[in-house]
N, C-alpha and C positions, 0 to 999 in steps of 0.2 A: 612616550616623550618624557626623558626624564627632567625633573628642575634643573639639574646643574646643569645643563648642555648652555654652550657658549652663544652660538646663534640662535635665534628665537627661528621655528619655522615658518616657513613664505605664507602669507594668507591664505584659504581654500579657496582653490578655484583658478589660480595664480597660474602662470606659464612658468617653469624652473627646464632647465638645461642640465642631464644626463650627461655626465662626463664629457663635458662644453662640446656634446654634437648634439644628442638629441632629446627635442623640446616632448615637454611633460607635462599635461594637467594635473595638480595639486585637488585632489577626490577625497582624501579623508585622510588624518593622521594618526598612527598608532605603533607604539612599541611592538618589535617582532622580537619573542624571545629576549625581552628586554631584562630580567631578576630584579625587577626595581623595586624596592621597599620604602622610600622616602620621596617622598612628595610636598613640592612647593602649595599654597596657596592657590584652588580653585579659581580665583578670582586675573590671576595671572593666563590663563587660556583665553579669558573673555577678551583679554585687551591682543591678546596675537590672534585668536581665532573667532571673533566671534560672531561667524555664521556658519560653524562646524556643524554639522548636522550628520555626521556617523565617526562613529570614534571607535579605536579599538583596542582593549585592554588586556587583552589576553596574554597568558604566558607570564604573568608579577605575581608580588608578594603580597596584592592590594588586601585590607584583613577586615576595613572599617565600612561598612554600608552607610554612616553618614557623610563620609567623603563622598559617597557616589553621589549621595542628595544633593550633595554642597557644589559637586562639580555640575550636576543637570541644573541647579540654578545659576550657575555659571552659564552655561550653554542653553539659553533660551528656545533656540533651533535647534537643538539635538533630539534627532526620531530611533537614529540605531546606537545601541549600546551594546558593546560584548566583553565580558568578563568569563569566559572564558578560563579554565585554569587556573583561578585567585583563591585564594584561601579564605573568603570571604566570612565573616559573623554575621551571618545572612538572620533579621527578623522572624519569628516564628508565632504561630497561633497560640492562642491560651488555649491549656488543656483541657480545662473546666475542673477541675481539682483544685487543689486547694491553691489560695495565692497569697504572696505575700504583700505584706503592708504596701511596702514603695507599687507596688504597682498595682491596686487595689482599684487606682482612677482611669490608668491607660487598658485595664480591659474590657472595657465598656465601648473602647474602639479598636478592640481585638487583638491588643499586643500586650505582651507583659513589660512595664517600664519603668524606669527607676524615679527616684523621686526629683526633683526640680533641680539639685546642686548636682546631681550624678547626670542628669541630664545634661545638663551646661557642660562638662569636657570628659573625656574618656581618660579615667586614671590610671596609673598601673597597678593599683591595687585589684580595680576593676577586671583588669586584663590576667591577673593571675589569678584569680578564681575562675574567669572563663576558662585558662588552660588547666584546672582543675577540675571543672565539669566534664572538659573531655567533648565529644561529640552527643552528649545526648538528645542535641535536637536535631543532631543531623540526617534522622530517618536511619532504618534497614539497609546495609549493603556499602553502607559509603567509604569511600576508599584512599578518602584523603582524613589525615590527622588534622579536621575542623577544630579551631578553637569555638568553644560553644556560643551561640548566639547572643549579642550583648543585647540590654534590656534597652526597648528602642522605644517611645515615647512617639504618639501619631499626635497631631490638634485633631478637633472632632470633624473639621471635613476633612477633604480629601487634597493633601500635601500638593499644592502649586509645581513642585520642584520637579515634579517628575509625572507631571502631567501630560509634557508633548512626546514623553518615550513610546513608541509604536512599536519598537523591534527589540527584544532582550535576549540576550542570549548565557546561558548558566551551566554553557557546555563541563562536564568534569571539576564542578566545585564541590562536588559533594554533597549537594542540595537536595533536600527531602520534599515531599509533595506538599507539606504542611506550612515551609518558608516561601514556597512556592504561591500558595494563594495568600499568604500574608504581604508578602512583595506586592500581587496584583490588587491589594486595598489601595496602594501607593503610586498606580499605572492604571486611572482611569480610561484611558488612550491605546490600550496594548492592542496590537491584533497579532505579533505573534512571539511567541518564549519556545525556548529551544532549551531542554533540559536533558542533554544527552550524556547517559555515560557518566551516571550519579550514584551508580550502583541502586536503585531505587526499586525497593519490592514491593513497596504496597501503597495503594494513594487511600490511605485511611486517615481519618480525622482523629482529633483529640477529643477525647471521651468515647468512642467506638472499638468494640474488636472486633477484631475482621468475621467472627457470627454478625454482629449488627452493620457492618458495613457490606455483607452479603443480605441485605433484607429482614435481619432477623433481629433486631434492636428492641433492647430493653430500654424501661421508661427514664431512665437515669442518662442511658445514652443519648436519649432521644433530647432531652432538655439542655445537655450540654452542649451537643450538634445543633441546634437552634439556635442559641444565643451566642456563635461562635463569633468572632470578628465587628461584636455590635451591629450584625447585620440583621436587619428587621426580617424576621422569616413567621409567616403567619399563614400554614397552610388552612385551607377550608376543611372543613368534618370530613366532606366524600372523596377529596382530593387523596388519599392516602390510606390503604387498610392498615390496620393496627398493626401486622405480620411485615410492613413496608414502611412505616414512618420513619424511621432512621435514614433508608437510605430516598426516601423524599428531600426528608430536610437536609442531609449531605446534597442532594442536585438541587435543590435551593439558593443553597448556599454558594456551591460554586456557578449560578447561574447568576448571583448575583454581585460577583466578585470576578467573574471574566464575561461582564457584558459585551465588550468589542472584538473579544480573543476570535479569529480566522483560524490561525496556526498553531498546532498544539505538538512537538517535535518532543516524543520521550524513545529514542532510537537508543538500543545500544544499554538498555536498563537491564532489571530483573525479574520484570511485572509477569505475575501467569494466571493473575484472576479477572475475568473478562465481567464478573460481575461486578469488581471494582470500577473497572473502565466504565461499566453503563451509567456509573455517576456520569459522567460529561454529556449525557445523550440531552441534557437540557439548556445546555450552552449555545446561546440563541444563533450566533454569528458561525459557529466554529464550520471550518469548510475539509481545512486537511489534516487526519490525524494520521500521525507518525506513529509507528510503532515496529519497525523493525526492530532484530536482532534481542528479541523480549526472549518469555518463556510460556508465551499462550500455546494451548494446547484445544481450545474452544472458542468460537463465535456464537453469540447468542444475540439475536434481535428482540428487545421487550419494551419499544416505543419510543420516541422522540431520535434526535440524530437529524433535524429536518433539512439542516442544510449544510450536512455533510454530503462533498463531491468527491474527495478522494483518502483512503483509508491504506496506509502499507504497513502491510505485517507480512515482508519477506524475513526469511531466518530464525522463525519461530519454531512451536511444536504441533503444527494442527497435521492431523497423519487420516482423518474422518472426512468424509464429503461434506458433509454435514453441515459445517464451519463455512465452504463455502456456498449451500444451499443460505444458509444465514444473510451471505451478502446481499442475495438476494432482494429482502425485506427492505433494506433503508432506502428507504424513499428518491435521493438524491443521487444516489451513488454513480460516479461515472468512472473512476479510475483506482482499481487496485492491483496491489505489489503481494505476490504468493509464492513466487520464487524462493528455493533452500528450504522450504520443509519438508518433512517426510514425506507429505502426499503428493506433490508434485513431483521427488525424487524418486517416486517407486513407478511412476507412468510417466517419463518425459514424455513420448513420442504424443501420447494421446492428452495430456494433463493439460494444454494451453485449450486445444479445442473443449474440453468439458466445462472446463470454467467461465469460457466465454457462453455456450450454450447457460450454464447454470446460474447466468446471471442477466438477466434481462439490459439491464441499461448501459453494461459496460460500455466505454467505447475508448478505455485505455488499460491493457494489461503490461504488468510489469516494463511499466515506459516505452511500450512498443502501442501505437496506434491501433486499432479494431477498427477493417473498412468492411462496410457495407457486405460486401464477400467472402469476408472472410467470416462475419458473421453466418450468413447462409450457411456457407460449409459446415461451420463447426456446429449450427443446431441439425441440421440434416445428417451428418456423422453422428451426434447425440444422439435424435431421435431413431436412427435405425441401432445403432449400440443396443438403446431400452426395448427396442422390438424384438430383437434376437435374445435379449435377458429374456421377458416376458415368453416366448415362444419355448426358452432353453425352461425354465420352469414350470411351465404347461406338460412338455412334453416328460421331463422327470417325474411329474407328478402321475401322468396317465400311465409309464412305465410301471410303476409301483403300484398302480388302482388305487388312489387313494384320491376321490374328489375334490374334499374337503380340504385337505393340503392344496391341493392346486391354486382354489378360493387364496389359504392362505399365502404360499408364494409369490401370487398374483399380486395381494396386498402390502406383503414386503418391498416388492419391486417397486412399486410405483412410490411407498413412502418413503424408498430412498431415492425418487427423483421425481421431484415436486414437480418438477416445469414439465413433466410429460404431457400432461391432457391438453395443457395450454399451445405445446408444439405442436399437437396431433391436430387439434382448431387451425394453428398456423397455415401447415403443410399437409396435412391428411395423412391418414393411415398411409404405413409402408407396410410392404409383404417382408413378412420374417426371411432372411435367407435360407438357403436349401441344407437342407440337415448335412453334417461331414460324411465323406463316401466310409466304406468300409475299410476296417483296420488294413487291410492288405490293398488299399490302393489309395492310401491318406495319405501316402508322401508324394502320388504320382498329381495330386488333385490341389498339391499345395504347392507345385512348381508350374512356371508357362516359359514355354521357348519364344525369347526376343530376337531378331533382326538388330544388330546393331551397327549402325553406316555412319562413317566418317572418312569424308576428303576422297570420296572414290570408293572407300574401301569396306566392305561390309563382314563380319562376322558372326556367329549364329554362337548363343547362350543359352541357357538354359537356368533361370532364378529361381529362388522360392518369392512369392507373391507376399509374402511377407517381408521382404526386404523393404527399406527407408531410400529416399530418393539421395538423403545425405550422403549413406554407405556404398548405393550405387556408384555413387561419384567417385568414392574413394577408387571405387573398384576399376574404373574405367581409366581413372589415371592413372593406374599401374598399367592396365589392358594398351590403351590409346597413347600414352604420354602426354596428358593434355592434363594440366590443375585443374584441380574441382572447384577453384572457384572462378573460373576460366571458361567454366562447362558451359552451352546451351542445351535442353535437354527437351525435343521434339517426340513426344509419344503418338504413332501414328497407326488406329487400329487397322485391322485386316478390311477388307474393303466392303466385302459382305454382312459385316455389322451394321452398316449405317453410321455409327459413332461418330463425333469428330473430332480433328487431332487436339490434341492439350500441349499448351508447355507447361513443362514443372517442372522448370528452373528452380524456381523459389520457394518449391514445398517441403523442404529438405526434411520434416519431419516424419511426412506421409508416406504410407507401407504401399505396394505397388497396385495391393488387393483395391486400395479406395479406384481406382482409374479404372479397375474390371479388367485387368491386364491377363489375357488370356497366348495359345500358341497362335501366330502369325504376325503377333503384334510388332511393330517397326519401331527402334530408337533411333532417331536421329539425332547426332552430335556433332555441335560446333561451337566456334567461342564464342563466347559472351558480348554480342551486340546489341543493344537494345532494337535499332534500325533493325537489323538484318533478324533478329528473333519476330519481330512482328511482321515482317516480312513473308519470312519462309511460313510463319504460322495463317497469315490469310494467305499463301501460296496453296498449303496442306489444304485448309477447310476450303476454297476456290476448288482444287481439284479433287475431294469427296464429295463436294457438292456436284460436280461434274459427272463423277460416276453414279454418284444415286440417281441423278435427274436421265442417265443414258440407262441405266437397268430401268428406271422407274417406264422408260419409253419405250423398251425391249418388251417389259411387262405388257404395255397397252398393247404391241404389235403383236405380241400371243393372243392376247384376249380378243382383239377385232377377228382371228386368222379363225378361232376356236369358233367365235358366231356365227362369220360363214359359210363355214362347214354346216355347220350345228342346223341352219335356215337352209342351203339343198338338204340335208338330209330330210327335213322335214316338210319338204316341199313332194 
């Protein structure tokens, strides 16, 4: 909203008329792509708006963080704020180094700040030594030409003005981790900041290098990490071994400077040290952490995170199972994002189901639901996968006579798959499958001839059991003329199985082998109705329940015929 505009905007909440037809609620006001550098008097919103309660700033040339103060105390009822794309002189921590005079009094409440007349107006003198500094407080990676952080002055509690802000957003300002928790001295209230796309590599502290903010903190670091933000940090003797007091009092401190924080949104960064990130494991509130499109390449669980529910690190580097045996461990965990790394790119077909087995509480992966069944499946798939590892290791190890190795493979296998002994309790022991036939008939033992009937019409194929039910589809639409996404797909074993029919429609990922897809088996193919799939589907198991129950009575009529005989004869 720029000052010069001619009409003031309709009050929020107000009914306004789209191009004099259609009527509009008035939800929040904000420049879109607005370049605006010049701004009237804060106090001018309060009198046209003042029960705005989300504002959005994004996309200006806004440069001053105490205009943002001056306008939140403007706007009493403002909870969302988005700045977005501003060139912001965003506040930053003391580094604990050396400080100068003027602000010898403001870091005692964690800011370095000028003295009382430089406090009172921002001069251009002021302004041209910031663009002389250059970026140096704007953290690793940033990627906007930041005029460096002007010297911001806190009172010793906690600023009234930006008290009722709950929602911040600092998408692509070029904000460092370090302005970032100085900002939340400021945002008693915050439950969630969205820091995406700040080019941001490291959430290290001032006085730490990234050895002491990995755990390994010397006594200088540790003293300057303490007293950071005049925030009272007094761990106990046992609370911390010597080899870990750094990164203690780093989760102290931010435990004590995002007390309300829910939402912690660093998407889109540079981050690849997960030991970094375990600073936030003591951030009492925090529920969902963002972290897509980073550079992690490990997950590591080593305590707190208690009331983390959902964790996404799609588009990272984790390429190890391991990372996600890690998910494992956090206490809360219900929904995460694994999508675009290497290790789910090297195993589509099988990568959703491992991960749902390899993590106990899922019950949301990559925004798609986990139902009840689907779990089954995928730890049942898991657990015989690990049986056939186990079995394929046993049996390498006896080839070669070497006992001891077998012991060891044994214990390889099982420590890259935690959740086995826990499944094995679940479900019971599975029988390992049957060893592969001989080189000269492995192709014949990896194919099954289907029946495939559609509209009348039936045709005999011949697949590899490794085929995906996806690719089938493809196949059949070329075969049938029918889309694949059009298909109903009725698998209907041979009658002497016993089995009963399946649809898998919807399992597009799964290879033919999971079904036990052997020669005689039936496809039936039709379009896509939900009515008529569940139909034909209790039609199918109605009518193998039919034949079982008349062989099962064939069976008795043998057995009565066989007694008879069996009693003359022995009469």
């Amino acid at each position: 909203m720029d000052a010069g505009a001619g009409t003031p905007p309709p009050p929020l909440g107000s009914r306004v008329l789209l191009g004099g037809r259609h009527a509009a609620t008035v939800r929040y006001v904000g420049p879109v792509d607005g370049q605006s550098g010049t701004w009237g008097p804060a106090t001018e919103l309060q009198q046209v708006l003042p029960g705005l309660a989300e504002l959005d700033l994004s996309g200006n040339l806004i440069s001053s963080w105490a205009f943002v103060a001056e306008l939140a105390a403007a706007l009493p009822g403002l909870h969302t704020l988005n700045l977005s794309g501003n060139r912001l002189a965003l506040p930053s921590l003391a580094g604990g180094g050396a400080t100068t005079a003027a602000g010898t009094d403001s870091m005692a409440a964690g800011m370095g700040a000028p003295s009382a007349a430089a406090a009172g107006s921002h001069s251009s003198a002021a302004e041209h030594q910031q663009q002389a500094q250059g970026s140096s407080e704007g953290g690793s990676g940033s990627k906007l030409p930041m005029p460096a952080a002007a010297a911001y002055s806190l009172p010793a509690g906690q600023p009234t003005s930006l008290a009722g802000i709950r929602t911040l957003v600092l998408n692509g300002c070029g904000a460092s981790w370090q302005q970032a928790v100085a900002i939340a001295q400021q945002l008693p209230n915050l439950r969630e900041l969205h820091l995406c796309n700040n080019g941001m590599a490291s959430l290290q502290m001032p006085g730490t290098s990234s050895s002491e903010a990995g755990g390994k903190g010397s006594s200088g670091g540790e003293g300057a990490v303490a007293t950071l933000a005049g925030l009272s940090l007094s761990p106990s003797a046992g609370s911390c071994s010597s080899a870990s007091h750094s990164l203690c009092s780093i989760s102290q401190l931010l435990a004590a400077a995002f007390p309300q924080l829910e939402v912690l949104d660093l998407e889109g960064n540079a981050l690849s040290s997960w030991t970094e990130l375990a600073t936030l494991s003591t951030l009492p509130r925090l529920r969902s952490l963002l972290l897509s499109g980073n550079r992690l390449d490990d997950v590591q669980y080593s305590g707190g995170f208690t009331s983390l529910r959902s964790l996404l690190l799609g588009s990272n580097c984790l390429a190890d199972w391991a990372a996600v045996d890690a998910l494992n461990s956090f206490p809360a965990l219900e929904e995460a994002r694994l999508s675009d790394n290497p290790l789910t790119a090297a195993a589509p077909s099988s990568a959703r189901y491992q991960c749902i087995a390899r993590i106990r509480g899922l019950t949301v992966l990559n925004a798609s639901a986990v139902s009840p069944a689907e779990r089954w499946d995928a730890e049942l798939n898991y657990l015989r996968l690990v049986t056939d590892e186990l079995a394929s290791a046993a049996a390498a190890a006896a080839a070669a006579g070497a006992g001891r190795d077998a012991a060891a493979a044994r214990e390889a296998v099982l420590a890259a798959n935690p959740r086995f002994g826990e499944l094995t309790q679940k479900y019971g022991e599975l029988t390992p499958a049957a060893p592969k036939a001989a080189t000269g008939s492995a192709l014949a033992s990896s194919m099954a001839q289907l029946t495939v009937c559609h509209n009348g019409k039936t045709l005999t194929k011949k697949l590899p059991v490794s085929l995906t039910v996806g690719k089938l589809k493809l196949m059949l639409e070329r075969l049938l003329r029918v889309k694949a996404a059009q298909q109903a797909l009725l698998l209907v074993p041979p009658e002497a199985s016993g089995a009963q029919p399946e649809d898998i429609t919807d399992d597009d990922g799964r290879e033919l082998r999971y079904y036990d897809v052997c020669d005689g088996c039936r496809l039936e193919v039709s379009t896509s109705d939900p009515a008529a799939r569940a139909a034909a589907l209790a039609a199918a198991k109605a009518a193998a329940a039919a034949a079982h129950a008349e062989r099962m009575e064939q069976h008795e009529k043998t057995i009565q015929q066989f007694r008879a005989v069996e009693q003359r004869l022995m009469a």
